[in-house]
N, CA, C and O atoms as a GROMACS GRO file, in nm:
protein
  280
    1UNK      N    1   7.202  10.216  -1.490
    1UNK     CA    2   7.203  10.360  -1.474
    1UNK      C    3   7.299  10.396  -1.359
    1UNK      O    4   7.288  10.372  -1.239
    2UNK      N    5   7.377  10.449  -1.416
    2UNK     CA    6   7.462  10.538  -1.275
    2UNK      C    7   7.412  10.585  -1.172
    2UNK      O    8   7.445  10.525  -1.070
    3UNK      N    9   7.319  10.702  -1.155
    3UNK     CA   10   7.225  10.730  -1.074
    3UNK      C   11   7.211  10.645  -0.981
    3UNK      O   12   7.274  10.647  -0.875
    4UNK      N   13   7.096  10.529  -1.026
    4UNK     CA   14   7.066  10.458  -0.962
    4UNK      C   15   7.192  10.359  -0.868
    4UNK      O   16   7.212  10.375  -0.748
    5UNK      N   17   7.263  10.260  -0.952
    5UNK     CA   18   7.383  10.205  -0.873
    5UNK      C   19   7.427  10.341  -0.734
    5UNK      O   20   7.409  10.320  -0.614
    6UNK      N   21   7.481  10.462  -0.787
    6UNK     CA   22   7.529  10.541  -0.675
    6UNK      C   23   7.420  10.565  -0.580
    6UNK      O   24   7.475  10.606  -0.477
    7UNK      N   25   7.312  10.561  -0.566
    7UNK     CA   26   7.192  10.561  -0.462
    7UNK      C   27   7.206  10.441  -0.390
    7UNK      O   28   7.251  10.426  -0.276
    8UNK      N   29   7.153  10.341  -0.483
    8UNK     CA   30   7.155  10.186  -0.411
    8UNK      C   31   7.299  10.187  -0.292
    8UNK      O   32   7.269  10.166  -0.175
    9UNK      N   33   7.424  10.207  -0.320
    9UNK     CA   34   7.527  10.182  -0.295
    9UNK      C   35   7.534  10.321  -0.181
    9UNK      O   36   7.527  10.259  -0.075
   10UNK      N   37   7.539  10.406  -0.159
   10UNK     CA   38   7.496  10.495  -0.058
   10UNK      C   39   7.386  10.474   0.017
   10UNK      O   40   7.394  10.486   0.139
   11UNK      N   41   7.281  10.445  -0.036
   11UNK     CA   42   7.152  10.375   0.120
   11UNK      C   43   7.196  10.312   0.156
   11UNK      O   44   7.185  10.307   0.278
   12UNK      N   45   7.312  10.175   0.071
   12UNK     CA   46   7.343  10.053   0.142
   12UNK      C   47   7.423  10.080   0.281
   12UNK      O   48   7.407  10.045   0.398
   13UNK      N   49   7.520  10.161   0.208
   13UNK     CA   50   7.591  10.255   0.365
   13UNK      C   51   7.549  10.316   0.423
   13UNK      O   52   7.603  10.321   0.534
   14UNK      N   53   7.438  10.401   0.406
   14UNK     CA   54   7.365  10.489   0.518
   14UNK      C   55   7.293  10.437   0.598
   14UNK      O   56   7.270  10.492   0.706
   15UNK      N   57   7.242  10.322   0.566
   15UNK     CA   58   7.119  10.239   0.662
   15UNK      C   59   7.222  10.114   0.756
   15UNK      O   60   7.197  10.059   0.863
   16UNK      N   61   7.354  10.101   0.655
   16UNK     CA   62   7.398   9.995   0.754
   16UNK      C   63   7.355   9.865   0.740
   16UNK      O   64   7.353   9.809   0.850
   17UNK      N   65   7.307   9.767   0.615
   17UNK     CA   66   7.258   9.687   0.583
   17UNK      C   67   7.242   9.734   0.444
   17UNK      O   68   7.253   9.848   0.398
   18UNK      N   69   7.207   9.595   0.373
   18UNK     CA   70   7.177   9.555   0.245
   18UNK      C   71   6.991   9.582   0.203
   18UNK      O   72   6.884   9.559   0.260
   19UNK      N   73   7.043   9.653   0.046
   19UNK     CA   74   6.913   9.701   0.057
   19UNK      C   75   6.785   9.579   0.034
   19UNK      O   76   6.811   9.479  -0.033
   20UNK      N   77   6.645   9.598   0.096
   20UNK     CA   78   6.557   9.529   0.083
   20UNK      C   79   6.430   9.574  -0.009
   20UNK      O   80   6.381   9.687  -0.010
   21UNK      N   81   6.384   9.459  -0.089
   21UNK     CA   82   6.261   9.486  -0.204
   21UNK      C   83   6.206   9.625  -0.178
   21UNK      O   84   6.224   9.727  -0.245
   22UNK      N   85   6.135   9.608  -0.064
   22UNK     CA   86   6.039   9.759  -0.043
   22UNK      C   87   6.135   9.880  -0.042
   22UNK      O   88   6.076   9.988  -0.040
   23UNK      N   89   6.279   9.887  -0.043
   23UNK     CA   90   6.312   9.998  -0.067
   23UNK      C   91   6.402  10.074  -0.181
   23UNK      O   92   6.478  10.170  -0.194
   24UNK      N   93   6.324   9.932  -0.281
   24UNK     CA   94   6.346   9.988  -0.410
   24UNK      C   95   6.246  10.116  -0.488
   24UNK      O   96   6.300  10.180  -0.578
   25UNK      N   97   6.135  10.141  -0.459
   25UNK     CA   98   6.044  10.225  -0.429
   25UNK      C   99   6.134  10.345  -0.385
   25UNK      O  100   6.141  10.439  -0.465
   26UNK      N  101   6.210  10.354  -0.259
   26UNK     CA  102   6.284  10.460  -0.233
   26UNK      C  103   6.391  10.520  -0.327
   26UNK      O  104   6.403  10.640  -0.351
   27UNK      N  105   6.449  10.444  -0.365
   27UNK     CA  106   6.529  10.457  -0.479
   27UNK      C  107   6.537  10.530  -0.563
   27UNK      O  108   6.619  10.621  -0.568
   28UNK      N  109   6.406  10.489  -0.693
   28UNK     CA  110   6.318  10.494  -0.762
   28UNK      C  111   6.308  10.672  -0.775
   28UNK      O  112   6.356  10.732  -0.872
   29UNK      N  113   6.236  10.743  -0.657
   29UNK     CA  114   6.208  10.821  -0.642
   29UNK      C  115   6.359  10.935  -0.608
   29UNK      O  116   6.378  11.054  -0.634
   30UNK      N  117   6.426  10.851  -0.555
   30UNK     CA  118   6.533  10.955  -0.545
   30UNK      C  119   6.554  10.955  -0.657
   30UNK      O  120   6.522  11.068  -0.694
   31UNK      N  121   6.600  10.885  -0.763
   31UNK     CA  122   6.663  10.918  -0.909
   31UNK      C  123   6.610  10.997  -0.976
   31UNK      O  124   6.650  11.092  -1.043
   32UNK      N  125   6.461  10.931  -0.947
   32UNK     CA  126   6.384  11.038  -1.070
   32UNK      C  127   6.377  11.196  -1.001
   32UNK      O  128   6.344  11.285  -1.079
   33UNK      N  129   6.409  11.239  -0.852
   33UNK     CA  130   6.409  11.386  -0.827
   33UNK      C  131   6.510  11.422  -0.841
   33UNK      O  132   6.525  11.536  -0.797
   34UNK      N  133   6.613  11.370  -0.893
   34UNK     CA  134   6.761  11.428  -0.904
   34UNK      C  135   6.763  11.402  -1.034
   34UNK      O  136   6.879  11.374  -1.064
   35UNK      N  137   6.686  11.397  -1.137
   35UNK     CA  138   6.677  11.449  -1.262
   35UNK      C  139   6.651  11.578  -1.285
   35UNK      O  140   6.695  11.647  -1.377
   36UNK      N  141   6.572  11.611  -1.190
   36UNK     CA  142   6.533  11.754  -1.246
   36UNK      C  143   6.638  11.866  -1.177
   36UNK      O  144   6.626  11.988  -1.170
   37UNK      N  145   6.728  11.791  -1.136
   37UNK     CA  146   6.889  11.904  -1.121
   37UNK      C  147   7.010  11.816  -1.223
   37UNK      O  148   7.121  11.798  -1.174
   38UNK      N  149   6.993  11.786  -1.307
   38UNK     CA  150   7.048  11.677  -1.391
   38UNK      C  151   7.167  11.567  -1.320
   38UNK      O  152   7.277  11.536  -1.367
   39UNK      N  153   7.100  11.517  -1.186
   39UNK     CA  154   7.193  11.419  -1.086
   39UNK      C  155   7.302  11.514  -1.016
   39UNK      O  156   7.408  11.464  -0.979
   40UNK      N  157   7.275  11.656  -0.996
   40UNK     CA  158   7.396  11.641  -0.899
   40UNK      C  159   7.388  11.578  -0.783
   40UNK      O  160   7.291  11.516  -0.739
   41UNK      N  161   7.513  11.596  -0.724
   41UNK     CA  162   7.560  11.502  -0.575
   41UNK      C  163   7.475  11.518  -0.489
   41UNK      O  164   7.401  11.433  -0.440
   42UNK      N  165   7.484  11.660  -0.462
   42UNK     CA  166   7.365  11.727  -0.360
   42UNK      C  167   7.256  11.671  -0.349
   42UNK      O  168   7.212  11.624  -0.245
   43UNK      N  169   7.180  11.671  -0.496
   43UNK     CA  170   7.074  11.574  -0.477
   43UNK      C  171   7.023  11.457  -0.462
   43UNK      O  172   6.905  11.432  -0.438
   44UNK      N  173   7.096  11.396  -0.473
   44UNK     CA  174   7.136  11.229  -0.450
   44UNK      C  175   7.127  11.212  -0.311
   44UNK      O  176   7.051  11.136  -0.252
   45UNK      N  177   7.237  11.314  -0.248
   45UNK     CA  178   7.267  11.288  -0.119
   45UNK      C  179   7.189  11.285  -0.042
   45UNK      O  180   7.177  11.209   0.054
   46UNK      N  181   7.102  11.400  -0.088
   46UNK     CA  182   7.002  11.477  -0.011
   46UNK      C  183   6.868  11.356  -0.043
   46UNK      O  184   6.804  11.303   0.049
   47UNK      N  185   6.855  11.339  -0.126
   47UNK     CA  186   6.787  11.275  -0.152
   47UNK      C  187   6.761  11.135  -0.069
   47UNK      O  188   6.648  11.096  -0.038
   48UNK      N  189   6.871  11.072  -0.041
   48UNK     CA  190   6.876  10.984   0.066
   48UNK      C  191   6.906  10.995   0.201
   48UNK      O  192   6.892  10.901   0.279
   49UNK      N  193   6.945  11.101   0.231
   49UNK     CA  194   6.902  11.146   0.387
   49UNK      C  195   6.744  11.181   0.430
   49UNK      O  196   6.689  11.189   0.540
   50UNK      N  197   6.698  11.199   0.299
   50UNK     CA  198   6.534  11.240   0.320
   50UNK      C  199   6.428  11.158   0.306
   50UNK      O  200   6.311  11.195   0.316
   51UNK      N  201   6.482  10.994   0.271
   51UNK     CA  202   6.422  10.878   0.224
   51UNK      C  203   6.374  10.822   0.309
   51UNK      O  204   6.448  10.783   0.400
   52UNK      N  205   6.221  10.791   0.314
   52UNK     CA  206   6.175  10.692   0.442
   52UNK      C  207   6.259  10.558   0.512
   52UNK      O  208   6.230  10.495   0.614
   53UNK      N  209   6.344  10.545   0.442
   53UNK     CA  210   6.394  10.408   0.508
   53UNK      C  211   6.531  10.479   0.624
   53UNK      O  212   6.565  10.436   0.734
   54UNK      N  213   6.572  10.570   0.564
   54UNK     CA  214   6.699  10.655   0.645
   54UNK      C  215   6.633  10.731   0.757
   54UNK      O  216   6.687  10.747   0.867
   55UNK      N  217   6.543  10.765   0.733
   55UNK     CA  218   6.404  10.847   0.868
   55UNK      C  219   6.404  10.796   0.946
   55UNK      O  220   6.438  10.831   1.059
   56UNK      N  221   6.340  10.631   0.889
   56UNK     CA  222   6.299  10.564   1.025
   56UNK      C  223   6.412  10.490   1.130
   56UNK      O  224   6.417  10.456   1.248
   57UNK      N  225   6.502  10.491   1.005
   57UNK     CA  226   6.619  10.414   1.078
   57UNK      C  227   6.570  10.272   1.093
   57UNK      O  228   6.601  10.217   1.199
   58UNK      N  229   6.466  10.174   0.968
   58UNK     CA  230   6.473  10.044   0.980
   58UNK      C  231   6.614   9.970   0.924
   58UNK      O  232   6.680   9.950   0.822
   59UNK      N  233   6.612   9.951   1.023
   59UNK     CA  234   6.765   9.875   1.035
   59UNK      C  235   6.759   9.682   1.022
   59UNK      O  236   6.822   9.637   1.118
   60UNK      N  237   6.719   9.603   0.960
   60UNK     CA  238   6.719   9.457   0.981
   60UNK      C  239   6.852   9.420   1.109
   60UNK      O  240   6.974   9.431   1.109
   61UNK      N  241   6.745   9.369   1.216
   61UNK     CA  242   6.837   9.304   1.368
   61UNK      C  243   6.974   9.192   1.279
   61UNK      O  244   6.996   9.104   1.196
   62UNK      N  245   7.028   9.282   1.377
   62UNK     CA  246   7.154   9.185   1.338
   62UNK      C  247   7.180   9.032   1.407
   62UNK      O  248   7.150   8.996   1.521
   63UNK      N  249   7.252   8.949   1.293
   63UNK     CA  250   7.289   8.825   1.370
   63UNK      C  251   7.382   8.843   1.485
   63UNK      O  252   7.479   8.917   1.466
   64UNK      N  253   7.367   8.784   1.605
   64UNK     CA  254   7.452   8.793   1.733
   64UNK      C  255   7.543   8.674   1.734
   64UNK      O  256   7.656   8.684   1.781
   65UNK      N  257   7.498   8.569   1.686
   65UNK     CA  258   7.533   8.436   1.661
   65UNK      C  259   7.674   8.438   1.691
   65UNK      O  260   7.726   8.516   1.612
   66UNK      N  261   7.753   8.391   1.763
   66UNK     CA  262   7.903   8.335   1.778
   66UNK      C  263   7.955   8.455   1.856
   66UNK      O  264   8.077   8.470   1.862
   67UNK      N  265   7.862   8.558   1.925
   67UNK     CA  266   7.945   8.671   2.003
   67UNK      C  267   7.916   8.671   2.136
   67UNK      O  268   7.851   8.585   2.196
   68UNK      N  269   7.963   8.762   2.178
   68UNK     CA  270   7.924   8.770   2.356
   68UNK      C  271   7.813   8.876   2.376
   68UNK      O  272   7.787   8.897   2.495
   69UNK      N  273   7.709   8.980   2.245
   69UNK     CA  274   7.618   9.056   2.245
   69UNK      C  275   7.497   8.948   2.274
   69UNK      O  276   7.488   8.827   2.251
   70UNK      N  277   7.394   9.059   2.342
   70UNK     CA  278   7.286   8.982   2.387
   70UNK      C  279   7.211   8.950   2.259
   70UNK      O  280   7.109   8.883   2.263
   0.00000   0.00000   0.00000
């Protein structure tokens, strides 16, 4: 589904990491509320700025491994 790929692929960039199991659930829910505007952008967008995982800002810690960050 289009929808979906363009969500997945926009959280992936909005959160800054690769998406994880539990926030396929988020997903899910954005697609299916941007049906009932038949997928526009707006709602998509909106849709994932309003998504618990973009809220909380869980971010998976990054590897530091081979840098000079603590």
């Amino acid at each position: 589904d289009i929808a979906t790929n363009f969500v997945e692929r926009l959280m992936t960039y909005a959160l800054g990491r690769g998406l994880e199991p539990e926030d396929s659930c988020a997903v899910k829910q954005i697609v299916a509320d941007a049906a009932e505007s038949d997928y526009q952008l707006s709602s998509l967008v909106t849709g994932v700025v309003l998504s618990k995982p973009f809220r909380t800002g869980a971010v998976a810690p990054a590897d530091h491994e081979g840098s000079d960050l603590p």
